[in-house]
KOLLUM-567355 format. One record per residue (C-alpha): x, y, z. Coordinates in Angstrom, 2 decimals, padded with zeros to 5 digits, m for minus. Each point is the difference from the previous one (the first is absolute). Example, Ala and Ser with C-alpha at 12.3 -4.5 7.8 and 13.67 -1.06 7.14 Angstrom:
BEGIN
east | north | up
012.30 | m004.50 | 007.80 .
001.37 | 003.44 | m000.66 .
This chain:
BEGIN
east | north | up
018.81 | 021.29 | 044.81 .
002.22 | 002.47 | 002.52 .
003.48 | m000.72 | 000.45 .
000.88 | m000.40 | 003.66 .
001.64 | 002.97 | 000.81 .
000.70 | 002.57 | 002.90 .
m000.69 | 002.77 | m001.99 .
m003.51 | m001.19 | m000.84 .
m000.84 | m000.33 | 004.23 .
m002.10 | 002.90 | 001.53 .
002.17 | 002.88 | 001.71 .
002.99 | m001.03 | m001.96 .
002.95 | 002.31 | m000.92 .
m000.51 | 002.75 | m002.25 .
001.10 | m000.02 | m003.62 .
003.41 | 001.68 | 000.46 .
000.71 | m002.93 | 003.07 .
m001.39 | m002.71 | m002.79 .
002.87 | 000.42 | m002.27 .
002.76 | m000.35 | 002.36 .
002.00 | m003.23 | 000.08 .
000.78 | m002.09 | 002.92 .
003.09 | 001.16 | 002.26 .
003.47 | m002.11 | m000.71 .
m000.60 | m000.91 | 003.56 .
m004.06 | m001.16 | 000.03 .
001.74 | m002.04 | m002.88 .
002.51 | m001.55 | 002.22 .
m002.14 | m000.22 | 002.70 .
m002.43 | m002.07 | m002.26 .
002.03 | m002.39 | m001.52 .
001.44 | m000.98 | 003.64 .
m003.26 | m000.73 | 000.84 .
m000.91 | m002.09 | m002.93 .
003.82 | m001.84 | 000.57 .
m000.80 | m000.55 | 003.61 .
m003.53 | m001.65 | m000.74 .
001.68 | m002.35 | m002.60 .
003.15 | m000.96 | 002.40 .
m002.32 | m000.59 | 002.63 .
m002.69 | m002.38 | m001.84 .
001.70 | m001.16 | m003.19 .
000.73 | m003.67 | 000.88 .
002.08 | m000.51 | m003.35 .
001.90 | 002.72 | 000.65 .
003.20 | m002.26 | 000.86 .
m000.37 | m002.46 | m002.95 .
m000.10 | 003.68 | m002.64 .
003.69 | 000.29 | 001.96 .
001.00 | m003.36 | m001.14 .
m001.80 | m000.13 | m003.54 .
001.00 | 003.56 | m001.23 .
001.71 | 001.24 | 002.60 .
m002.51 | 003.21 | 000.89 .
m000.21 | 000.90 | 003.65 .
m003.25 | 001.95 | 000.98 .
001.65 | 001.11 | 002.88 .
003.09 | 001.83 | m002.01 .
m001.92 | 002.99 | m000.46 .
002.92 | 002.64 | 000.02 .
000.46 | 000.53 | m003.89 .
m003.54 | m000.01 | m000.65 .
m000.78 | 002.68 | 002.22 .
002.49 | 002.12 | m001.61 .
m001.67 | m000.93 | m003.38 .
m003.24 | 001.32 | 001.68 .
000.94 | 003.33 | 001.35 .
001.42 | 000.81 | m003.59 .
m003.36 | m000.87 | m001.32 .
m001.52 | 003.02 | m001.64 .
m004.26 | m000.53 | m000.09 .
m001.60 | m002.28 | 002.06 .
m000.44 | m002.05 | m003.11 .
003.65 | m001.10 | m000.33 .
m000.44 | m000.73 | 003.94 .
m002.54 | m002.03 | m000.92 .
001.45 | m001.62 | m002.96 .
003.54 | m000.40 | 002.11 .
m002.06 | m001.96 | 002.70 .
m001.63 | m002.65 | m002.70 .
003.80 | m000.30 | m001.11 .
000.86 | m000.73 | 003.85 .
m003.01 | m002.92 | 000.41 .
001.16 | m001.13 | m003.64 .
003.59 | m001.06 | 001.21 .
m002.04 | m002.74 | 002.06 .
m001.19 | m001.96 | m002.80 .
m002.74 | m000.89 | 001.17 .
m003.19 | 000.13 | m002.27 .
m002.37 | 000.09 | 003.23 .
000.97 | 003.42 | 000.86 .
m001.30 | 003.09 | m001.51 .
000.19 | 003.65 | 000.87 .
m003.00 | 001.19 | m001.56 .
m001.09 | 004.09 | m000.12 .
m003.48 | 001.10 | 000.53 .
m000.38 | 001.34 | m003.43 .
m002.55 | m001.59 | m002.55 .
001.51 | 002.05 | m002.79 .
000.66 | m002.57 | m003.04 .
001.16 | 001.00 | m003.68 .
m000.45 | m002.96 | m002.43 .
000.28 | m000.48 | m003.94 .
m002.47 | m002.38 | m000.17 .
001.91 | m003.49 | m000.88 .
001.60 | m001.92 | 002.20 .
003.91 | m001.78 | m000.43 .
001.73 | m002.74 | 001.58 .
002.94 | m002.44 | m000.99 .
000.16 | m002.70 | m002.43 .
002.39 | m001.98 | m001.36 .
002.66 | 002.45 | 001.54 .
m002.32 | 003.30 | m001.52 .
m002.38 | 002.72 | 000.93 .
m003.24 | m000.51 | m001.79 .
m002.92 | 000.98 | m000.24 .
m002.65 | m002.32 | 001.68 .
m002.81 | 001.99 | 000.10 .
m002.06 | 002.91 | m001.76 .
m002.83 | 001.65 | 001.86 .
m003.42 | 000.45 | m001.56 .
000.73 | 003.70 | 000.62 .
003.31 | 000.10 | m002.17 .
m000.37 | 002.02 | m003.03 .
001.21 | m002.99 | m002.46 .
m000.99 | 002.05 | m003.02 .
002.31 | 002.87 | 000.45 .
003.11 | m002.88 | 001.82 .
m000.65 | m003.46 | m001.84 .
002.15 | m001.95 | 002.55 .
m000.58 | m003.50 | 000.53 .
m000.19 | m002.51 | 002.58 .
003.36 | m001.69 | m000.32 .
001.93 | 003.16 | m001.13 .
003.27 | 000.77 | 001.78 .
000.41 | 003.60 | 001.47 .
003.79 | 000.67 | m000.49 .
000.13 | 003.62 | 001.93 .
m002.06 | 002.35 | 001.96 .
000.59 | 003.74 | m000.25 .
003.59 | m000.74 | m001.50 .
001.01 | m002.44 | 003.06 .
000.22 | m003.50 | m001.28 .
m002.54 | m002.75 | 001.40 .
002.73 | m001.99 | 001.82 .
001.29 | 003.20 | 001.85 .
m003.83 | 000.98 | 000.79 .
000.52 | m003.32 | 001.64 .
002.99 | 001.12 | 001.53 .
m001.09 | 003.08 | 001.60 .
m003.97 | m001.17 | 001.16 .
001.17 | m003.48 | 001.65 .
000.50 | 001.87 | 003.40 .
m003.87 | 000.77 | 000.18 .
m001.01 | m003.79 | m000.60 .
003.15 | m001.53 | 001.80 .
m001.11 | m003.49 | 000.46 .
002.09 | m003.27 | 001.49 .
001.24 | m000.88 | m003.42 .
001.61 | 001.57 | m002.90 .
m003.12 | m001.27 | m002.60 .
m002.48 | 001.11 | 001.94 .
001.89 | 003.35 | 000.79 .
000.16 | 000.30 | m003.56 .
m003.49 | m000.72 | m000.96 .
m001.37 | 002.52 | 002.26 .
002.52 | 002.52 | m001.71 .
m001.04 | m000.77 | m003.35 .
m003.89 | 001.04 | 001.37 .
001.22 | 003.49 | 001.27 .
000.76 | 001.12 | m003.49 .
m003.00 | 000.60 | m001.05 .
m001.78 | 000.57 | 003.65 .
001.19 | 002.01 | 002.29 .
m002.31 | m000.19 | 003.76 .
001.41 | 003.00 | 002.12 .
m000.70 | m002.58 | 002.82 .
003.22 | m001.69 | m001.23 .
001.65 | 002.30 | m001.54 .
000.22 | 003.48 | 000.71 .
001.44 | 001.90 | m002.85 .
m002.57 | m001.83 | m002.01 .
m001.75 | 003.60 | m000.66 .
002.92 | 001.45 | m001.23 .
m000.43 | m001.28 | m003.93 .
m001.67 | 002.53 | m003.14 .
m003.02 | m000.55 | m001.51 .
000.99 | m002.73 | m002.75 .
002.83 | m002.59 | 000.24 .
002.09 | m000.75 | m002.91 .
m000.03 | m003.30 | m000.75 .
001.90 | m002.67 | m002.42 .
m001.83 | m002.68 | m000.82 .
001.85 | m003.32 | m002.12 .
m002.49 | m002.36 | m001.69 .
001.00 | m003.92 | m000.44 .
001.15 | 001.07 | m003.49 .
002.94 | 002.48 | 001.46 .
m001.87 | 003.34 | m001.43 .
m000.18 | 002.29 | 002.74 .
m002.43 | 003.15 | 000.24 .
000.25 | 003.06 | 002.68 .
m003.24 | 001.14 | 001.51 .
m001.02 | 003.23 | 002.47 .
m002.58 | m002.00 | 002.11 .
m001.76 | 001.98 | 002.69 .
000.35 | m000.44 | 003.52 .
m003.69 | m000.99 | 001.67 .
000.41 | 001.42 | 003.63 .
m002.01 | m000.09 | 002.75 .
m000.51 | 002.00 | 003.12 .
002.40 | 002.82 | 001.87 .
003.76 | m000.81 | 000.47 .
001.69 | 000.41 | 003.65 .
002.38 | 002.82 | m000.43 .
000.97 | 000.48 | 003.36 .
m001.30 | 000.02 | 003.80 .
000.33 | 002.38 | 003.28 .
002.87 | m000.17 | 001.67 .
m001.93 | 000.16 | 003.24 .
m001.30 | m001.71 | 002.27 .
m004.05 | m000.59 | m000.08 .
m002.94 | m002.73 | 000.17 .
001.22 | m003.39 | m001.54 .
m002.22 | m001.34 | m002.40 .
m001.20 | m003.37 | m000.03 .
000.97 | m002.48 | m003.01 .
m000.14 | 000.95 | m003.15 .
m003.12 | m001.69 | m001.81 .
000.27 | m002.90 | m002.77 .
000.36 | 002.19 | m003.03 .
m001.96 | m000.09 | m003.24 .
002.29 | m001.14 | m002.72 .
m000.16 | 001.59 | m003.46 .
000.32 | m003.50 | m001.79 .
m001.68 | m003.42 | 000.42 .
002.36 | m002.26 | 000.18 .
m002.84 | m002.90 | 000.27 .
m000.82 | 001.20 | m003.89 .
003.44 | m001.15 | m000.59 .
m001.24 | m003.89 | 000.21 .
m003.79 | 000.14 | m001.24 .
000.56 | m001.68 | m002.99 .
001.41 | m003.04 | 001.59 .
m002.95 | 000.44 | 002.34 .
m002.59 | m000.31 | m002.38 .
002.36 | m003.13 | m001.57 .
m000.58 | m001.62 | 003.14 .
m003.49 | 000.47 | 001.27 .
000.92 | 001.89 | 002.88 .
m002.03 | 002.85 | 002.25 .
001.35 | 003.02 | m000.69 .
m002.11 | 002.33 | 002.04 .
m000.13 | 001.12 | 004.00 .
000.46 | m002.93 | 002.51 .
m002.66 | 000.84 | 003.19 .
000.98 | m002.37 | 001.91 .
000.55 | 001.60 | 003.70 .
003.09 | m000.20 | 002.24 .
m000.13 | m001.96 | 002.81 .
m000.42 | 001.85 | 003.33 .
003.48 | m000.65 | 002.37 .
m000.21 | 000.22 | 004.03 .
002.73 | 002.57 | 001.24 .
002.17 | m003.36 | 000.77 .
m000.67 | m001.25 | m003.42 .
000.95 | 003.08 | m001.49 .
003.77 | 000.45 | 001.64 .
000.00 | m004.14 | m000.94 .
m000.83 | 000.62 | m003.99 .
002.44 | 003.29 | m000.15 .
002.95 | m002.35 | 001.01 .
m000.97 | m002.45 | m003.13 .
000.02 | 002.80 | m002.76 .
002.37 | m000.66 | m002.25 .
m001.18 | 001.81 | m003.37 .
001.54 | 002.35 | m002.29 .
m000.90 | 003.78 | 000.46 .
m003.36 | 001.81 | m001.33 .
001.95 | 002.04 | m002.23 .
001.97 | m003.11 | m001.25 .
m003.69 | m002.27 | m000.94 .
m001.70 | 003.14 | m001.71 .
003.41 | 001.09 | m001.93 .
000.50 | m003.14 | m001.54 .
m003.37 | m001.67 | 000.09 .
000.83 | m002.56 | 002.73 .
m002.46 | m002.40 | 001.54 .
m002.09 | m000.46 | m003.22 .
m002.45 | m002.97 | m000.17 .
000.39 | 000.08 | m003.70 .
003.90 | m001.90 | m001.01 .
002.39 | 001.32 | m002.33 .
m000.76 | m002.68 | m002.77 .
m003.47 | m001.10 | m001.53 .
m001.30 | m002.92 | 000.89 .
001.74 | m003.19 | m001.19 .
m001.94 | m002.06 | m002.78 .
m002.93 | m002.04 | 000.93 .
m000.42 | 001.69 | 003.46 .
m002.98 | m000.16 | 002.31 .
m000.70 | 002.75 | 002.30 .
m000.40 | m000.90 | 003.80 .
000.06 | 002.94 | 001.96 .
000.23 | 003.73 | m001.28 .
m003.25 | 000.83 | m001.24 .
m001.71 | 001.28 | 002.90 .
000.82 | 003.32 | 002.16 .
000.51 | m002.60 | 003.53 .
002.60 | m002.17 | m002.07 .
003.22 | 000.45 | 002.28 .
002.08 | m002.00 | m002.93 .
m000.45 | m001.12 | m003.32 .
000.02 | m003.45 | m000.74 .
m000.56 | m002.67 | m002.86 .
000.98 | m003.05 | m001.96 .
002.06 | m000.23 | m003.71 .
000.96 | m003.36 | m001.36 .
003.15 | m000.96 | m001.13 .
000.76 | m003.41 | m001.52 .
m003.26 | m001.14 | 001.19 .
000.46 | 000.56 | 003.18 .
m001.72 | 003.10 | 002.20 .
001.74 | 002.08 | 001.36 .
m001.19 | 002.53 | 003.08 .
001.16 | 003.50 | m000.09 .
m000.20 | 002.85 | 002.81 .
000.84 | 003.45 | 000.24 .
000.74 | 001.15 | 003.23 .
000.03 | 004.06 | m001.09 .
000.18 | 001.02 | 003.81 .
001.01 | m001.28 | 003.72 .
m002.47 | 003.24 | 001.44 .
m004.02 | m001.45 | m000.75 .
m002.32 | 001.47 | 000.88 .
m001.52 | m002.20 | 001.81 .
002.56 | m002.71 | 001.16 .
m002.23 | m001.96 | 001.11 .
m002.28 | m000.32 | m003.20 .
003.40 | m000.30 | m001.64 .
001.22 | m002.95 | 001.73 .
m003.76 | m001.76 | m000.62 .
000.27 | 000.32 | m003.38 .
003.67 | m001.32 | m000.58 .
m000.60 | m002.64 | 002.06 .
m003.35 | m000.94 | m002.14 .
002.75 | 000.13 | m003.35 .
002.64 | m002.02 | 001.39 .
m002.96 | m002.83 | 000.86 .
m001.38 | 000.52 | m003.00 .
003.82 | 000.02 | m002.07 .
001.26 | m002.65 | 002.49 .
m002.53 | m002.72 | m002.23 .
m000.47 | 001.62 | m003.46 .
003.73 | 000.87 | m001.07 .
003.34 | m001.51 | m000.41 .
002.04 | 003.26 | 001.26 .
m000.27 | 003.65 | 000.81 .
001.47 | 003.24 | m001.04 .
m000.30 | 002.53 | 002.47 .
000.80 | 003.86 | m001.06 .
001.29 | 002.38 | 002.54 .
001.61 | 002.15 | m002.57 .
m000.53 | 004.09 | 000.74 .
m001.29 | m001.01 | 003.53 .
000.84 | 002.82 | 001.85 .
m000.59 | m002.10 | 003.36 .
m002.21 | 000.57 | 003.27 .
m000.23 | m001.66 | 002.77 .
003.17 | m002.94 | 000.70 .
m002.30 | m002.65 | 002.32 .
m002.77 | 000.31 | m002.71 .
002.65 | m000.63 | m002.57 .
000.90 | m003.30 | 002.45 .
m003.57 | m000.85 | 000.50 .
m000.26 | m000.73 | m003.71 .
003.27 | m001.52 | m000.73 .
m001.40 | m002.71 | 002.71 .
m002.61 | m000.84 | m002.66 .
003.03 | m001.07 | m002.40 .
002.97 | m001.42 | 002.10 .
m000.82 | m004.12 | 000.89 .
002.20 | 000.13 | 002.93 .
000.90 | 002.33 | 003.08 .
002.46 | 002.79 | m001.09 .
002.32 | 003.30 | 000.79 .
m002.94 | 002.91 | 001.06 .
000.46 | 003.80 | m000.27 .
003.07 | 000.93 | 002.76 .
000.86 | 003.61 | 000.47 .
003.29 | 001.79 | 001.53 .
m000.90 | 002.17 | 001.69 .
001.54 | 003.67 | 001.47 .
m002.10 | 000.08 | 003.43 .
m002.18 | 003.62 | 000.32 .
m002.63 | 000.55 | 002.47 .
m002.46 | m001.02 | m002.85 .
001.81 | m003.34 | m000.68 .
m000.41 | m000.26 | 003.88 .
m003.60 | 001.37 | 000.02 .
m000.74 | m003.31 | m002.75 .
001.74 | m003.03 | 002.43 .
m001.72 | 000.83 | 002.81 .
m003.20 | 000.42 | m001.98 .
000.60 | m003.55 | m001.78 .
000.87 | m001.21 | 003.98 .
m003.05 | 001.51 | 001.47 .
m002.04 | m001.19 | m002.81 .
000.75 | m003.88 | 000.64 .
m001.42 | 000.62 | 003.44 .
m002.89 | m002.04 | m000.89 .
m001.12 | m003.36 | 000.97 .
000.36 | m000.99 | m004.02 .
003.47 | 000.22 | 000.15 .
002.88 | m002.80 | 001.03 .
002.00 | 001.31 | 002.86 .
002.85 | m000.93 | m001.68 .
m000.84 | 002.77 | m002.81 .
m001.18 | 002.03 | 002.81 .
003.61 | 000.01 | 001.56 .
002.04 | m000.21 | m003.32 .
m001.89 | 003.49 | m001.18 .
000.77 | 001.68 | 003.95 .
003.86 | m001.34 | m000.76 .
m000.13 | 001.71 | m003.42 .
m001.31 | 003.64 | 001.67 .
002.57 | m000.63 | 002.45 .
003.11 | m000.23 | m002.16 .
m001.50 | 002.41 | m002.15 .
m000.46 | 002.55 | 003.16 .
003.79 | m001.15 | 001.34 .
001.40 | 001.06 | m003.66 .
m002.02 | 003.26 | m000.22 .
001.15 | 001.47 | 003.60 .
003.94 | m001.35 | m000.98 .
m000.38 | 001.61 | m003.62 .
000.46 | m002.77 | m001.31 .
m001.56 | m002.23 | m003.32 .
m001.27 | m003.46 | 000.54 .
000.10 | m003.12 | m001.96 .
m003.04 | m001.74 | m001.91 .
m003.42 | 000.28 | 001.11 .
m003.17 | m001.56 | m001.85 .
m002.19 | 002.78 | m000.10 .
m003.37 | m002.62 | m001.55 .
000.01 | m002.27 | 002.65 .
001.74 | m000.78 | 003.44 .
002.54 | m002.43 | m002.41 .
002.28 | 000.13 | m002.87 .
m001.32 | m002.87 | m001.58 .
m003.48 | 000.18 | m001.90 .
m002.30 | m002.81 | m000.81 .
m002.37 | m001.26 | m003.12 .
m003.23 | 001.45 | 000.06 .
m002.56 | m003.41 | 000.24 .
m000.29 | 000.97 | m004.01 .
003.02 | m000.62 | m002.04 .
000.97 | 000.16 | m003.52 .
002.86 | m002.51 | m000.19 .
000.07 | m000.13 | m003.91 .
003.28 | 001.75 | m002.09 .
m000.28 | 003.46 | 000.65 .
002.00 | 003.17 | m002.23 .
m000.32 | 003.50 | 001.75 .
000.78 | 002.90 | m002.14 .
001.84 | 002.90 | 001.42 .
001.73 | 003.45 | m001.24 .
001.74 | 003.24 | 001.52 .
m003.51 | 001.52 | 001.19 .
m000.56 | m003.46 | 002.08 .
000.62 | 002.34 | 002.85 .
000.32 | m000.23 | 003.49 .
m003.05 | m002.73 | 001.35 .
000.51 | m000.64 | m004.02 .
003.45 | m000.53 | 000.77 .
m000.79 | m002.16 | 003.51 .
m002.23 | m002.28 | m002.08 .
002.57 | m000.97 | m002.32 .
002.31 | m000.52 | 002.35 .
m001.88 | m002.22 | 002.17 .
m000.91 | m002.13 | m002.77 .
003.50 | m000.56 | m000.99 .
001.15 | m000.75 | 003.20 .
m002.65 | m002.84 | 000.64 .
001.54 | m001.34 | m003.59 .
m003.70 | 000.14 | m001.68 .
000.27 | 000.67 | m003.30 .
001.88 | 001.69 | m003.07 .
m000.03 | 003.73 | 000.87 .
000.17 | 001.63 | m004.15 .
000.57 | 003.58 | m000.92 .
002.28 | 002.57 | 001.29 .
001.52 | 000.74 | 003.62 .
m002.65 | 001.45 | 002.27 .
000.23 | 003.65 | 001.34 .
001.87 | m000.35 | 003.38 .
m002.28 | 001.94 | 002.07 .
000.74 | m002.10 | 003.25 .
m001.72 | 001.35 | 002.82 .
m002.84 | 001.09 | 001.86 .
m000.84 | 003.51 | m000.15 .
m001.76 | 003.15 | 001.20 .
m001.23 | 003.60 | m001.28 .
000.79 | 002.98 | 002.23 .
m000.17 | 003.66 | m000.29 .
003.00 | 002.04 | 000.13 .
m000.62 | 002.45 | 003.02 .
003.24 | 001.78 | m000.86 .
m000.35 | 003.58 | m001.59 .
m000.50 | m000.97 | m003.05 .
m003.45 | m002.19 | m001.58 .
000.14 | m003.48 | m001.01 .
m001.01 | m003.51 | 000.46 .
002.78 | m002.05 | 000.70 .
m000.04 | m004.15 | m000.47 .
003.09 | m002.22 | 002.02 .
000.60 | m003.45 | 000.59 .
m000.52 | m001.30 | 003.14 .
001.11 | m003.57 | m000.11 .
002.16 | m002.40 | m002.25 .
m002.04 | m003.51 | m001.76 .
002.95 | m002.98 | 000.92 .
m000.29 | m002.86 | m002.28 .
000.97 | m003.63 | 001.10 .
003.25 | 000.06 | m001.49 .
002.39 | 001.67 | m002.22 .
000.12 | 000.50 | m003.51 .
001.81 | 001.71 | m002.81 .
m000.72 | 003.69 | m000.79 .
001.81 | 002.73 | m001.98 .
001.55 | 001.16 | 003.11 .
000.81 | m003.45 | 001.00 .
m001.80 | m003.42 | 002.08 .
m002.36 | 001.47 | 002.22 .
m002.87 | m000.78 | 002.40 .
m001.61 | 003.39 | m000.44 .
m002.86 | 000.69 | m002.69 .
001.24 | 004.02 | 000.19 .
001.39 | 000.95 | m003.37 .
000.77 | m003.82 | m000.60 .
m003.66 | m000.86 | m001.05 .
m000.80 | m003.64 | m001.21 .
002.08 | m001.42 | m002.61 .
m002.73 | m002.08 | m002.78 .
001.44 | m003.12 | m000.86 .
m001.22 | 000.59 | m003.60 .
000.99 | 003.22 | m001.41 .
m003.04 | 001.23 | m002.05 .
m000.53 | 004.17 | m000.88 .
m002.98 | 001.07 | m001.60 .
001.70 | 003.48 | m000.80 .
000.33 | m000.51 | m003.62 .
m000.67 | 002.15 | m002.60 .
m002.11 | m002.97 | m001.56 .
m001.99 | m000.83 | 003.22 .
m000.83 | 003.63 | 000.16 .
m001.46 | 000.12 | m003.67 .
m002.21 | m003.41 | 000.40 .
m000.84 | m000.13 | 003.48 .
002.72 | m001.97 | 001.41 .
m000.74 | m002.92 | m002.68 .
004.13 | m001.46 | 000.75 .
m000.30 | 000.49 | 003.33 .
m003.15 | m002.58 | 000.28 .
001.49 | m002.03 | m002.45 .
003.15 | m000.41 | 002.30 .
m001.92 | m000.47 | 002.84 .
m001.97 | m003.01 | m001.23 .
003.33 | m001.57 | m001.09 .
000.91 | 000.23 | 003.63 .
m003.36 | m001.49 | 001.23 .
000.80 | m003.02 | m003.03 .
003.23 | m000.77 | 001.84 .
m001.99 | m000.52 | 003.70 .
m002.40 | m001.56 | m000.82 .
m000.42 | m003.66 | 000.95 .
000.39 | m002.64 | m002.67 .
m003.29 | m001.66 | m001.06 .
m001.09 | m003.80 | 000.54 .
């Protein structure tokens, strides 16, 4: 595959013009441009003030940081330092480079250490007999913890764990799309491996790399070229889970199932609902897998999950003679909603009669779409409860949506009531933009705040589990259930990727696709966070009531056998006493 790049377009400069750097001023120029675009649409921009106190708009010392830049790679790398001082794990500053070096196993964090949870097929395990389970205690002579250190800018997310996580992936792959010294590494990595026992071995692995680095581009002006194309990724991360697959009966192969066709109107409608975690983000760290991060536990009956059209998987295990229902809700994006919404509402029937409670998993969900994310909650919650509200910074877009929504509700289907409630929201909304101004609360699913059962609802003891990549609608999900008081929430505190956002790309002089958050998710009330009792989802996430990790070194090595054990102690303690 071609990397994206000016030099590749017909009639572009010659080769002396190709190695030149951009100008200390096309620099400057450039990052204005980028600060201007976030100032102007970045609706948390205020509450990063309050939380961490980083203004967007204070731009002075940064630019002086970019003129002393000396490649266009350090301006690149000092702009993904810039976005990283928000905190917030929606955004990303990705390069259109598909250049990736990787040494073939993959690392993240348990029990407070790096190890290694993952081997590819490709690894030459005869020549570096590492093991699953293994810690890696340094990299090239740089210690694991301050690889962590030094990569957490690249995979910033709303909370330190996740930050971390992310971190801990970069060691041993390094996407140019995310980080853009990431070609500048020899051809083998040293690396220190400790086994359980304490004995530690040092190994020269080889780097596996993939396609041409970015080096540079023109410092001219010239044709803009569109978006940079999804790029081919030299790992699998889906291989990471098939195992567990297999454990649980699931379809592991391509899912045909079309997306639905959108009218113009429905299309500006759906793009003010996404709330899901970036591209980069789900195929990095394997996000939005049907397949959990546990094998199955014992005595359980597959549902759904077996077929290619499966939007969830589903099933029964019994515990103290009693069934219990389980779903996994692996994504809030179907692809087809519609079929998606059919078939959970054929389980909950189905689970409403045959079990005594339900454990619903919306761990690694990287999100999707917020009203979808409502639509099924109303499935679950017995009485009417808090919807999905967004604060909003008014843009022509936001604009552009209201009156949409207003026009929409034209119809002789609708109440006038709604009619005139939705032309009162376009009008504040309007009032606010033209003053420059940010409004209050607006339900975005429905012309009200308040949401309603569905005339299907599961109104047995319910236990959702959650953990730091339970982002953004996987963050909105949570949230709303804990607000309607539904059920235990167990696991760890969920990502804080509160908002709705968009993909744009940068125009400025340099290439890249830029994400930003457009709006803030507002939560019925307050409630504690590290930063302190909050109403906001952003960087605060969801608080479980039940803290339960499944980043052990002993879930790793049996497939997460404590961490289902754990989990049915918590589904003992709801469930109702018997006659």
């Amino acid at each position: 595959m071609r990397i994206l790049r000016l030099l590749l377009l017909t009639g572009a400069l010659g080769a002396s013009a190709a190695l030149a750097q951009m100008t200390a001023d096309q620099k400057a120029a450039d990052f204005t441009s980028l600060s201007q675009f976030y100032v102007r649409h970045y609706t948390p921009a205020n509450w990063k003030i309050e939380q961490f106190g980083f203004d967007l708009a204070n731009i002075g010392p940064w630019l002086t940081r970019v003129r002393a830049t000396r490649n266009d790679l350090e301006y690149y790398d000092l702009v993904i330092e810039y976005l990283a001082s928000l905190k917030d794990g929606h955004i990303r500053y990705t390069l259109p480079s598909n250049f990736q070096a990787y040494l073939r196993f993959d690392l993240d964090i348990y029990d407070g250490k790096t190890l290694i949870e993952f081997i590819s097929p490709a690894f030459a395990r005869n020549r570096f007999p590492i093991e699953i389970g293994d810690e890696v205690v340094s990299v090239d002579g740089v210690t694991s913890e301050e690889w962590i250190r030094r990569l957490s800018k690249y995979g910033e997310g709303a909370n330190d764990s996740a930050t971390r996580r992310r971190a801990a992936d970069f060691i041993t792959f390094r996407p140019q799309s995310a980080i853009p010294w990431a070609a500048n590494i020899g051809e083998t990595a040293s690396v220190v491996v400790r086994k359980p026992s304490g004995a530690e071995a040092t190994y020269d692995i080889p780097w596996a790399k993939f396609a041409t680095p970015i080096v540079n581009l023109p410092p001219v002006s010239g044709p803009r070229l569109s978006a940079a194309a999804k790029p081919t990724l030299i790992r699998d991360r889906s291989a990471r889970y098939e195992d567990i697959a297999r454990n649980w009966g699931l379809w592991t192969g391509p899912r045909p199932t079309p997306e639905e066709p959108l009218t113009p109107s429905e299309k500006l409608i759906a793009e003010t609902q996404i709330a899901e975690a970036h591209p980069a983000d789900v195929a990095l760290i394997g996000l939005g897998q049907p397949t959990p991060l546990y094998n199955p536990p014992p005595g359980f009956r597959l549902r759904l999950g077996a077929r290619s059209t499966d939007q969830f998987v589903s099933g029964t295990f019994p515990v103290d003679g009693q069934t219990i229902g389980w779903i996994r809700i692996f994504t809030f994006s179907p692809s087809n909603s519609a079929l998606a919404l059919s078939q959970f509402r054929q389980e909950i029937t189905e689970l409403q009669q045959s079990t005594s409670a339900l454990v619903i998993d919306v761990m690694h969900n990287p999100g999707g779409s917020a009203c979808y994310a409502l639509e099924l909650l109303r499935f679950l919650v017995p009485q009417p409860f808090w919807g999905v509200g967004y604060w909003i910074k008014p843009t022509q877009t936001w604009k552009t949506y209201f009156e949409a929504r207003a026009l929409n509700a034209a119809g002789p289907n609708v109440a006038q009531w709604e009619r005139e409630v939705l032309q009162q929201y376009y009008n504040v909304v309007s009032a606010a933009y033209e003053k420059g101004e940010e409004t209050g609360v607006f339900p975005i699913c429905s012309s009200s705040l308040t949401a309603f059962p569905q005339d299907v609802v599961y109104t047995k003891p319910v236990i959702l589990l959650t953990n730091e990549f339970s982002v953004s609608a996987g963050d909105i999900f949570p949230a709303l259930f804990q607000d309607a008081n539904r059920g235990k929430i167990a696991g760890i505190r969920t990502g804080g990727l509160g908002g709705n956002v968009n993909d744009y790309f940068h125009t400025g002089v340099i290439e890249a696709n830029l994400r930003i958050t457009r709006s803030l998710f507002v939560r019925e009330r307050a409630y504690a966070s590290p930063t302190g009792p909050t109403s906001l989802i952003e960087n605060a996430g969801v608080q479980p009531d039940v803290p339960l990790s499944i980043m052990t070194r002993e879930n790793l090595v049996t497939g997460g056998q404590p961490f289902v054990n754990a989990m049915i102690d918590e589904v003992r303690r709801i469930l109702p006493a018997r006659p």
